[in-house]
N, C-alpha and C positions, 0 to 999 in steps of 0.2 A: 826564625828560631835562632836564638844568639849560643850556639854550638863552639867549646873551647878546645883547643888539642888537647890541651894537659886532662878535661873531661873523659875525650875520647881515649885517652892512653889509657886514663884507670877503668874504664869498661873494658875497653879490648884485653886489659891485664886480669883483671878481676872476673869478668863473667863470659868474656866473650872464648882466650883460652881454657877455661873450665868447661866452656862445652865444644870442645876441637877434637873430644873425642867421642866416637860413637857407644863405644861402652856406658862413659858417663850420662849420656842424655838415655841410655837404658834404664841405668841406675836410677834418675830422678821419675822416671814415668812409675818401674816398680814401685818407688818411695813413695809416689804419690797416690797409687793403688790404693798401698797398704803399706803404713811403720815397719819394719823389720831388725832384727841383725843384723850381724854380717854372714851369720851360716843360713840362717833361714833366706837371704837375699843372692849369695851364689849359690843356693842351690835352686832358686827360681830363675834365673839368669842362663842356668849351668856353666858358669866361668866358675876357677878357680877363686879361693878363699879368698889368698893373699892376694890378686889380681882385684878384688873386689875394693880390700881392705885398704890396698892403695889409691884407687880412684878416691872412694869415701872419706881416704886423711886429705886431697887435695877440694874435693865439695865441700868438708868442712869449714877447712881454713880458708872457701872463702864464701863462708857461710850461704851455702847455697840447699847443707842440709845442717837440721841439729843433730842431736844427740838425749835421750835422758838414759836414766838407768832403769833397769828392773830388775831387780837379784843382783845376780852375776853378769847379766846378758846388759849389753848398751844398744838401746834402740834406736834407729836414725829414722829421720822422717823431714819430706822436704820442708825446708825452715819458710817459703814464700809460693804460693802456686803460682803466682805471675810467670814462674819460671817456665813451667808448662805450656801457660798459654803463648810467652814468646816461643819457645819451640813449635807448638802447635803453629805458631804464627808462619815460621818459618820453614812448617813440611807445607804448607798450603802454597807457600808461594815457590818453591821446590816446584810444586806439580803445575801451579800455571804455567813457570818456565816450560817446564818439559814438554807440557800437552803443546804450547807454542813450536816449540822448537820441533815437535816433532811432526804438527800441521803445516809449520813452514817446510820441511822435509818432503811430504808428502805430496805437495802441492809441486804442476808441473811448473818450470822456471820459464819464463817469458821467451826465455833463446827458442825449447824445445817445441813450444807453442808454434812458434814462428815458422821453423820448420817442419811441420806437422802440416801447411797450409798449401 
């Protein structure tokens, strides 16, 4: 795989900070639910409005949700579900670590073996 820095910098700027927060990767799972506001979307959350409204002006601008309108209300909706399933990608393998880390744990250490004998 012929992999550039200058690649990697605009992912890690573009997509990979945009999901550094936990709120926001709430935000796109909601959004992928179900379209929303921004009131109909913190009150499913239960965060604050403006809390919300800020996450949602940084997913925008980098285009990770859209926007249309309907009345007065602007509705957000995530602009690509790839985004999900990298997330998803990324809580699975969250858990293999863990379940590793935590049978390596569990498991007695060769010292203790030894002396057991």
């Amino acid at each position: 795989m012929n992999v550039t820095l200058d690649e990697l910098e605009l992912l890690h700027g573009h997509i990979c900070q945009a999901l550094g927060d936990p709120k926001r990767i709430l935000i796109l799972y909601a959004l992928h639910d179900q379209p929303r506001n921004v009131t109909a979307l913190a009150e499913a959350l239960g965060m604050p409005q403006p809390t919300v409204s800020r996450h949602l002006g940084l997913l925008r601008q980098r285009a990770l949700v859209t926007t249309t309108r309907e009345g007065a209300s602007v509705i957000y909706a995530v602009s690509d579900p790839r985004i999900i399933h990298i997330v998803d990608t990324m809580r699975e393998m969250l858990r293999d670590i863990l379940s590793h880390h935590q049978t390596r744990l569990s498991e007695p250490s060769a010292s203790q073996d030894e002396t057991e004998d």
